[in-house]
N, C-alpha and C positions, 0 to 999 in steps of 0.2 A: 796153426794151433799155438807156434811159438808168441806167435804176434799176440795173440789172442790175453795168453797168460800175461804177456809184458802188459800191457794195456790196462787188463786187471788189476796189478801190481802196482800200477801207476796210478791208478784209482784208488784204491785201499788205500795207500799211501799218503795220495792227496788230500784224503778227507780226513785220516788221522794227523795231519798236520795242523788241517785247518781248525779241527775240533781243540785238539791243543793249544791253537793260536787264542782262539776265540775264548778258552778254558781260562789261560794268562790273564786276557782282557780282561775280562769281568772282574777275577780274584783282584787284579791294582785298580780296578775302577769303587771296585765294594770297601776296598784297604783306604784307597783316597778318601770317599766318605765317610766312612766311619771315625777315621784321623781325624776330620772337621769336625765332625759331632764330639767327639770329646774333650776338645778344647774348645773353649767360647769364650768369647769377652760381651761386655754389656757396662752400660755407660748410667752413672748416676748423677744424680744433683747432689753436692752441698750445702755448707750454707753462704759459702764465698765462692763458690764456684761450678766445677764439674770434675769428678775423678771415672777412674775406670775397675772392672775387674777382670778378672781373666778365669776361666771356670776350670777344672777339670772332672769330665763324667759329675757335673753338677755342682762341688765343691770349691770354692776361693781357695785359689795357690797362691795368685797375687790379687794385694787392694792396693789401688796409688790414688790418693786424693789430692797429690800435690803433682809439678811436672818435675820428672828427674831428671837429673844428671845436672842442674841450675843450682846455684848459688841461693839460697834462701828458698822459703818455704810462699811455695804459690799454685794455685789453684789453678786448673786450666781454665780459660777463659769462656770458653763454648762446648757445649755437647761434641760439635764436629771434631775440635782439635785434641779431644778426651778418644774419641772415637779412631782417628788417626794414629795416633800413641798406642793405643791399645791393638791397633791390628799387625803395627809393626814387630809387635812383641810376640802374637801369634803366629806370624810369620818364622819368626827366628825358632819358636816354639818346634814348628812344626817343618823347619828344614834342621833341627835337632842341634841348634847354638843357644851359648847362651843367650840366655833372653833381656840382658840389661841393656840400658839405654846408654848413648852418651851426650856431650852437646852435639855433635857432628850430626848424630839421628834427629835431635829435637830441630835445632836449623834448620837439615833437609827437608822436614814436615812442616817450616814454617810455623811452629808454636811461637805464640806470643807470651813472651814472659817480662 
């Protein structure tokens, strides 16, 4: 009978773990998405070039139509290198840094400037 109850115990127990584990999971998998949906960048054409924006919940927080953290005023070169720029920033965004650039980021992205 003793056995009987342990066994039970150990069952109840194990599935209220599991329920909680599983409960966790979901709550930072819904958190993670949602995080991503409300920040967005999306990439434009100029008229020298390509800039970026960065959206929040729909709205421009940032517009860069030029590459930062450079010496004079320049346009990115390619959609891709706008696109690049712009997710690194998302990035930072959303590991909660700030989001500026410097050369060191632009280098490591290989922007041509």
């Amino acid at each position: 009978m003793m056995k009987m109850m342990r066994m039970t115990k150990r069952l109840i127990l194990g599935s209220i773990t599991f329920i909680v584990l599983i409960t966790r999971a979901w709550n930072f998998y819904a958190l993670q998405s949602e995080n991503e949906e409300i920040f967005k960048a999306i990439t434009f054409k100029t008229e020298t070039g390509w800039g970026y924006c960065i959206l929040h919940k729909g709205k421009i927080i940032i517009q860069q139509d030029q590459i930062p953290a450079i010496q004079g005023v320049k346009p990115f070169k390619s959609k891709l290198e706008a696109n690049k720029t712009a997710n690194l920033v998302l990035e930072k965004i959303r590991a909660n840094k700030v989001p500026t650039l410097t050369l060191e980021d632009i280098n490591k992205l290989e922007i041509t400037y």
